[in-house]
N, C-alpha and C positions, 0 to 999 in steps of 0.2 A: 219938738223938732230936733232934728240932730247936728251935732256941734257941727259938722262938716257941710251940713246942706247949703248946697247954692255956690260951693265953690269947687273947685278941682280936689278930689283927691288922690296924693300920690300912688300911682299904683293901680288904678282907674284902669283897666281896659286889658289888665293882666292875669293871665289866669297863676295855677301857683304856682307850675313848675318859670314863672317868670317868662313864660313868652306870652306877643299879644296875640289876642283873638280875631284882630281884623284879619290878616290873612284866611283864615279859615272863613269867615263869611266870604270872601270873596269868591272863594273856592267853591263853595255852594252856591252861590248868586249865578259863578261862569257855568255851573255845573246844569243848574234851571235854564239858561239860556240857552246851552245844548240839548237842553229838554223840548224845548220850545221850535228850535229849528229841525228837530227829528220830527215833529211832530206837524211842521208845516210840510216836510216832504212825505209825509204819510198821507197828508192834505189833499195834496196836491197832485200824486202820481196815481195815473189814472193805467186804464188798459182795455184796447179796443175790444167792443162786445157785438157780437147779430143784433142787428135794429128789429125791436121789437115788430110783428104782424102790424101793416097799416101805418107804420111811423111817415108822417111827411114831409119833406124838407122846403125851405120857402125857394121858389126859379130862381134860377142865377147863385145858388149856393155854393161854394168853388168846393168844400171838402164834406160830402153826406155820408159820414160813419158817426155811428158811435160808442160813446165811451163809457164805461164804469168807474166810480172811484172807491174800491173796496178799502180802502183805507182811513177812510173820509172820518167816519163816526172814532174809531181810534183816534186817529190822527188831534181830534177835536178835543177828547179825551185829556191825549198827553198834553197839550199846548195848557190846556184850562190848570192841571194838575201843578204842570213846571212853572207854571207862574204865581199858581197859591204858596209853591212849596219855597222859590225863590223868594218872594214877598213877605213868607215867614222867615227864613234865613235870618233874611237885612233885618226884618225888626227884633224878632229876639239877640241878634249881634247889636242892634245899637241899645238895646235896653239893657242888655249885660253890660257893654262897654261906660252905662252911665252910674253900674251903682257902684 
């Protein structure tokens, strides 16, 4: 075991030009969370299409168009991405910040 394990060691969380490393994870944490919201409005934004030959609508429907979401499979893509890559972030910052 090592003489310092289990307690703080001075200096813990610095890299060597002396500044900490939190900042920077956060900055990559904020950075996947802007990943994440581009990739919900990728989601989400749709654009009216011709209804397929035959399409039915159930009586009493107030609005019979419809929509495509060409963005949808991206969209799904980045969200899944920004969240592995922010999830990575935080842990390699807190595993740096512990030795």
């Amino acid at each position: 075991m090592a003489e310092h394990e289990g307690r703080d060691v001075p200096g813990a969380g610095v890299d060597a030009t002396g500044q900490r490393r939190a900042p920077l994870v956060w900055v990559g944490v904020l950075a996947a969370a802007v990943g994440v919201v581009v990739g919900l409005v990728m989601l989400v934004s749709r654009t009216e299409v011709a209804c397929a030959e035959g399409t039915t609508f159930p009586p009493g429907m107030a609005d019979p168009r419809c929509f495509a979401h060409p963005g949808g499979l991206v969209g799904t893509a980045v969200i899944a991405l920004s969240i592995a890559l922010g999830a990575l972030v935080y842990l390699v910052g807190q595993t740096v910040d512990r030795r």
